[in-house]
Every structure is written in structure tokens, then in C-alpha cells.
N, C-alpha and C positions, 0 to 999 in steps of 0.2 A: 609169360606175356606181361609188358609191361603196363601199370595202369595209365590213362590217357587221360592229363590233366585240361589241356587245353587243346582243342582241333585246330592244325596248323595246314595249310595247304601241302606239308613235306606230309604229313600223316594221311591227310585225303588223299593223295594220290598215293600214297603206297599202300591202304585200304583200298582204293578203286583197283587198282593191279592184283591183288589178293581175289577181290571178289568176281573180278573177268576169268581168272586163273579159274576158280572152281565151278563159274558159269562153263565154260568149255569144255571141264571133266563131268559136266552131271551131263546126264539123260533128260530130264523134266526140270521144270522151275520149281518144283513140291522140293524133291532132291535138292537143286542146288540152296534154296531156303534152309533146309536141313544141316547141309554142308557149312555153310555160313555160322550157323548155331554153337558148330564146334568149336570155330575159330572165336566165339565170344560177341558173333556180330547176326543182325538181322536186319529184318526188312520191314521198316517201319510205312503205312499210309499216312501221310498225312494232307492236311489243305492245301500245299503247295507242292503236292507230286510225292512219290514214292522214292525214300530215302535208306540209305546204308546209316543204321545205329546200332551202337553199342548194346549190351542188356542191359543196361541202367536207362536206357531210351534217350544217351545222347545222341542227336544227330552231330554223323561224318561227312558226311556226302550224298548227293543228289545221284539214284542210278540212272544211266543211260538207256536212252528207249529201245537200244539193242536185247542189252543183257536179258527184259523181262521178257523174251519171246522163244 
């Protein structure tokens, strides 16, 4: 995996496809959190909504009110 110097909109949306991808293979949102973890990415709260970040806690992308249901 390549490290991820700067968040590019090519990069968001290929993170956002990634994490719909294993939102639709998990079972629960606990799972698909988990699943995400693997790939080097998670699910950060913050002030202005619940986002897809890095584990270094950069934010990528804003998730969709689908995903988290």
C-alpha cells in the first residue's frame, strides 16, 4: 500500500469505492469498522460528521448516511 501524501479527489473516491465494497460484504457496522482497519483505514467522529481516515487520523472523505446503517 502506497503511503498517501496529499488527499486528492482521485484518492477519495477510490477510498469511498473501497469502503462501500466492504460495507456490502460485512454483516454489522462493528464488522465492516474492523474490515476497514485492515485496509489501513477507519472511521473517524468528528464535528462535522463522521469521516473515512487514515491511522495516522488523516481525513479522506466524508462517509455517506447510507454506509453507516
Amino acid at each position: 500500500m502506497q503511503k498517501i501524501e496529499e488527499i486528492t479527489p482521485a484518492i477519495s473516491s477510490a477510498v469511498l469505492e473501497l469502503v462501500r465494497q466492504e460495507r456490502m460484504k460485512s454483516v454489522s457496522v462493528r464488522e465492516w469498522k474492523f474490515r476497514l482497519m485492515g485496509y489501513g483505514y477507519r472511521v473517524m467522529d468528528t464535528d462535522h460528521g463522521e469521516v473515512i481516515a487514515n491511522l495516522r487520523q488523516q481525513e479522506i472523505c466524508a462517509i455517506p448516511a447510507d454506509l453507516l446503517h
